[in-house]
C-alpha positions in Angstrom: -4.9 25.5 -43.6 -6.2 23.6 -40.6 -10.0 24.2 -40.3 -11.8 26.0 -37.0 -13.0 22.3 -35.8 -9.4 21.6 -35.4 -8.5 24.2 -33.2 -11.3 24.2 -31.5 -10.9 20.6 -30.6 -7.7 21.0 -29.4 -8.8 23.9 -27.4 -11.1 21.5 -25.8 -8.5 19.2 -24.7 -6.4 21.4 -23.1 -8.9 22.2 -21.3 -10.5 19.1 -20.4 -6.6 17.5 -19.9 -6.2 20.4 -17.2 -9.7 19.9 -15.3 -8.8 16.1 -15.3 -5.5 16.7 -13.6 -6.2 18.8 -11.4 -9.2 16.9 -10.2 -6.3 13.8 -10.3 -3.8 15.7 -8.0 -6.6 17.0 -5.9 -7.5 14.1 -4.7 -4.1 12.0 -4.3 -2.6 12.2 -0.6 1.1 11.0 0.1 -0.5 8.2 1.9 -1.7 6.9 -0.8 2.1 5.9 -2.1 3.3 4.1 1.3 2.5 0.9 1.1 3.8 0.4 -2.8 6.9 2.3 -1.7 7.2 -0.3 1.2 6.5 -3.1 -1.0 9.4 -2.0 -2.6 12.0 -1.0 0.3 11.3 -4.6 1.6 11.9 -6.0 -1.3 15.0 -4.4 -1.9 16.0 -4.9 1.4 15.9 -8.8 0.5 18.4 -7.9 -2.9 15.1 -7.9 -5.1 14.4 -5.9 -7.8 11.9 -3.4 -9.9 10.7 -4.2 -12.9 8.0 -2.3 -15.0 5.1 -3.5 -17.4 2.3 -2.4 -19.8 0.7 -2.8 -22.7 0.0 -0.7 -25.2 0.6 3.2 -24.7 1.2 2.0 -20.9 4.3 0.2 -22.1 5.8 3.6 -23.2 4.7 5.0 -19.8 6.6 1.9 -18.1 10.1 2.5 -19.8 9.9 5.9 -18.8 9.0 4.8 -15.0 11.9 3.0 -14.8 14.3 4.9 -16.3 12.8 7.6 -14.1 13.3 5.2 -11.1 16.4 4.4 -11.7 18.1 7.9 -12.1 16.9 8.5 -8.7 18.6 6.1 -6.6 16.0 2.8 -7.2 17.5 0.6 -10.3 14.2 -0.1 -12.2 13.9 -2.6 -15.4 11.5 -2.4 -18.2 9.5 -6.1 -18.7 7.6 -6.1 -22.2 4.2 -6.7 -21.6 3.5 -9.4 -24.1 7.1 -10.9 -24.3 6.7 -11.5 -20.4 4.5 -14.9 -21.1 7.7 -15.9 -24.2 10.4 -16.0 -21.8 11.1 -12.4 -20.5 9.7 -13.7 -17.0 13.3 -14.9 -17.3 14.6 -11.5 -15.9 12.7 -12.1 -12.8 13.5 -13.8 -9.8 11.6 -14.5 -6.4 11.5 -11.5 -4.2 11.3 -9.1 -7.1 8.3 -6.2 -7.5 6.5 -5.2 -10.6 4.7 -2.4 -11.2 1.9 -3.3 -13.5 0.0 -0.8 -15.8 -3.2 -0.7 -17.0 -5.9 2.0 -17.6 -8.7 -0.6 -17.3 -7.3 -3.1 -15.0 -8.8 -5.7 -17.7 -6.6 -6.1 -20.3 -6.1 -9.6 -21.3 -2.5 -9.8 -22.0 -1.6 -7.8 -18.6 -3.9 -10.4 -16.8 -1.5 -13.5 -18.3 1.6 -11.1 -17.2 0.5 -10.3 -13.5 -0.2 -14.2 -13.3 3.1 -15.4 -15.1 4.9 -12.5 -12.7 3.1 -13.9 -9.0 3.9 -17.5 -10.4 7.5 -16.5 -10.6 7.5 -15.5 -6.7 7.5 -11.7 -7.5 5.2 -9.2 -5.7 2.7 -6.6 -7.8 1.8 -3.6 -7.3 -1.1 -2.1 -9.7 -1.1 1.4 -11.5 -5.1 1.7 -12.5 -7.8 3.9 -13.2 -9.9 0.9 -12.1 -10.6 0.8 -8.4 -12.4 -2.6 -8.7 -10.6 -3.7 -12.0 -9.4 -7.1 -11.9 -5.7 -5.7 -11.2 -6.3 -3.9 -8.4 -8.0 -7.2 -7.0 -4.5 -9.0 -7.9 -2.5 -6.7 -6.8 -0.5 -6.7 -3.3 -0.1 -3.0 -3.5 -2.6 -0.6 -5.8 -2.4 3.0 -7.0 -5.0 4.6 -8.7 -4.2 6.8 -11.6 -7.9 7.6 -13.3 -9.5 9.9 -14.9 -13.3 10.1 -16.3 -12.4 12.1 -19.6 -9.4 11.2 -22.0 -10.2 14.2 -24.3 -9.8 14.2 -28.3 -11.8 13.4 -30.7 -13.8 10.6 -29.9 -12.5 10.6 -26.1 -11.1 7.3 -26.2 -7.3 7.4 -27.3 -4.9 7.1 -24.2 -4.2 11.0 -23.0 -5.4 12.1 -20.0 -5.0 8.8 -18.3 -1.5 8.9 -19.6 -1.1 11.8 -17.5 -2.4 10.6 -14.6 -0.2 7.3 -14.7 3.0 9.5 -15.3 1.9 11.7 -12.2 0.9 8.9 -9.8 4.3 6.9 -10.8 6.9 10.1 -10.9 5.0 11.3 -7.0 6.3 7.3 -6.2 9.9 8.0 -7.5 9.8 11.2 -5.1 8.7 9.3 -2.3 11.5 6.2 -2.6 14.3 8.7 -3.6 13.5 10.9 -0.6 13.9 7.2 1.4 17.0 6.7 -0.1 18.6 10.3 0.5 19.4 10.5 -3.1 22.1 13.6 -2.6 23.5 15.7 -6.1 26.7 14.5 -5.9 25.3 10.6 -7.0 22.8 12.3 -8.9 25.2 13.8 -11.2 27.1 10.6 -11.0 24.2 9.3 -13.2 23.9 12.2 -15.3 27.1 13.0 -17.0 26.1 14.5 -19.8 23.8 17.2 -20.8 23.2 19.9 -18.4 21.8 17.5 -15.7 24.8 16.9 -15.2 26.8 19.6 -13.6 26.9 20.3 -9.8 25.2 23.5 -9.4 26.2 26.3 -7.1 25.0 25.9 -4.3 25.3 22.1 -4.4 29.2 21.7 -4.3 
């Protein structure tokens, strides 16, 4: 049987993991998005390409980002974080955008990445709970996805900042399918299996 400090710990998360959300949300505006969206549009404009990159539990937040991306109309590719600087730059070419992820904006490896990625001619935009963080200083576009409080025992393992990064990259995919007039006939085009994809009703 799981003791009382157990569920009372996970009480405590839930609640701190809803306080730092809704703080996060609170203070996001849609303005905040348009000049990585831009980046973007103007990249692909030019035939370049999005690629996606973290380390660590922002890796998994990455592949998920650019699946996400491209199931809404903006073809996305996942860039290991660490195999980036062993030859996966190789995936890149000059024009292209990566989205780099980091909850402190100071992570070693990510540092080599973003300067392997700029060296191959490709534009970055930051995803960062650290406003002043050396990646939002070498970034060309920056989004902030913080939060002060990660929750869990010993409030340092990745969750509420994992949040955060999800929210701040999915309001992006919103903003650069809505560009692109994503209808739910392609949609489904992409989707078909699974009960994403069937045309609804009112779609046809």
């Amino acid at each position: 049987m799981l003791d009382s400090k157990c569920l009372d710990l996970s009480r405590r998360f839930l609640e701190t993991a809803g306080q730092e959300v809704n703080t996060y949300i609170a203070g996001l505006h849609p303005e905040d998005f348009v000049a990585a969206a831009e980046l973007i549009l103007a990249s692909q404009a030019g035939g370049g390409r999005i690629h996606v990159t973290g380390i660590g539990k922002c890796s998994h937040v990455a592949t998920y980002a650019a699946s996400l991306l491209s199931s809404t109309g903006n073809p996305a590719y996942y860039l290991h974080g660490t195999e980036a600087v062993h030859g996966s730059c190789g995936q890149l070419a000059a024009g292209d955008v990566v989205i780099a992820i980091s909850n402190s904006g100071e992570t070693a490896e990510l540092k080599a990445t973003v300067i392997a990625v700029k060296n191959n001619g490709c534009k970055v935009i930051g995803v960062s709970g650290g406003t002043e963080s050396w990646l939002a200083k070498n970034s060309d576009a920056f989004l902030f996805a913080g939060v002060q409080n990660e929750g869990g025992p010993l409030n340092r393992a990745p969750r509420a900042s994992v949040l955060a990064e999800m929210l701040c990259l999915q309001t992006l995919s919103v903003m650069l399918q809505a560009e692109k007039d994503w209808d739910p006939v392609r949609y489904v085009r992409c989707h078909p299996g699974g009960a994403l994809g069937k045309l609804r009703d009112n779609e046809k």
